[in-house]
C-alpha positions as a printed Julia matrix, in Angstrom:
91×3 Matrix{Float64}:
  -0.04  -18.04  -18.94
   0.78  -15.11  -21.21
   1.8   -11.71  -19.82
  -1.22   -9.85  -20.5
  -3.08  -12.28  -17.77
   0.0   -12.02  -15.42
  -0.12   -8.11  -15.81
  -4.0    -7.89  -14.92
  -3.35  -10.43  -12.13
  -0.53   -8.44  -10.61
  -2.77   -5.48  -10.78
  -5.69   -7.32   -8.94
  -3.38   -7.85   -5.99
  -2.49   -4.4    -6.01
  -5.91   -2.88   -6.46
  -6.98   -5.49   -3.41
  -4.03   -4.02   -1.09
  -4.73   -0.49   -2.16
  -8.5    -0.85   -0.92
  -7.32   -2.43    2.35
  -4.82    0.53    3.23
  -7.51    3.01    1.75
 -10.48    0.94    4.5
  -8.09    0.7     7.45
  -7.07    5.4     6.67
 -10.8     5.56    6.56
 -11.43    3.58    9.72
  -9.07    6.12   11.54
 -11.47    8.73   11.09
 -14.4     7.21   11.6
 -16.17    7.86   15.2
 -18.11    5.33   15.89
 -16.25    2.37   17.35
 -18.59   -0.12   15.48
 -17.76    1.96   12.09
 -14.23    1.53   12.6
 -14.57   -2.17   13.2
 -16.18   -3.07   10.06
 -13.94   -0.76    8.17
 -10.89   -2.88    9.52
 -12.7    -6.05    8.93
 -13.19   -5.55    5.66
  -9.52   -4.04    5.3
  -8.66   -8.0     6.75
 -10.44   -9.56    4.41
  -9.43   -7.59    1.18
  -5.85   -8.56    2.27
  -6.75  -11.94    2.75
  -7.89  -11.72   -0.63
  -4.75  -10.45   -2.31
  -3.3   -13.35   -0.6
  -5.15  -15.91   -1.92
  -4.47  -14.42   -5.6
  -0.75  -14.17   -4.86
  -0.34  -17.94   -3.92
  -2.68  -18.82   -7.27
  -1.03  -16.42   -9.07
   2.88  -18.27   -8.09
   0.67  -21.74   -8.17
  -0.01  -21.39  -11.5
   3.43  -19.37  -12.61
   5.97  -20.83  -10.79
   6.6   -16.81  -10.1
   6.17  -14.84   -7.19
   4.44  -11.69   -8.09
   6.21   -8.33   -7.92
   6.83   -7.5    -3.61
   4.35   -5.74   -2.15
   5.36   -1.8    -1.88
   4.45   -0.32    1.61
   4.06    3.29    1.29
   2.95    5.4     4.42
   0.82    8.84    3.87
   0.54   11.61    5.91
  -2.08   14.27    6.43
  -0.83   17.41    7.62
  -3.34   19.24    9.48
  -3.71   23.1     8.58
  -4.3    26.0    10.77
  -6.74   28.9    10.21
  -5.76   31.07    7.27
  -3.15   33.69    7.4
  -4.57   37.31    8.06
  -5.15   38.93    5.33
  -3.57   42.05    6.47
  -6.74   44.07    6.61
  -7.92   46.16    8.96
  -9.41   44.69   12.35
 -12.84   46.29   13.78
 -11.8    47.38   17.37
 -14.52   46.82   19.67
């Protein structure tokens, strides 16, 4: 297999495990319960999906692909703007 194939391969699986962290962030903000199931369904089956390219991907190598890189995001909620420092109407 040359390295060009390898290198899109490896980026397949990533893509795929990108998607599925992307589905299950969405699914967290979702409110309806049914919403958030499908999202994580599909999440489960986009992973599934990098796994079945990662054992081809060593089947056919002999080489486990690059490990997986778990990295966590967090969304900071804001608070209302600052005051401008303008005069308030008294009422």
């Amino acid at each position: 297999m040359n390295d060009e194939l390898r290198r899109l391969q490896v980026e397949q699986i990533r893509m795929k495990r990108e998607a599925a962290q992307r589905a299950r962030r969405l699914a967290a903000q979702f409110s309806s319960a049914e919403d958030r199931e499908r999202a994580l369904e599909f999440a489960e089956e986009v992973d599934a999906q990098a796994d079945d390219l990662e054992r081809a991907f060593s089947d056919d190598t002999g080489h486990q692909p690059p490990p997986q890189v778990v990295q966590t995001q967090v969304q900071i909620q804001q608070g209302p703007p600052l005051d401008d420092g303008g005069e308030k109407e008294k009422p």
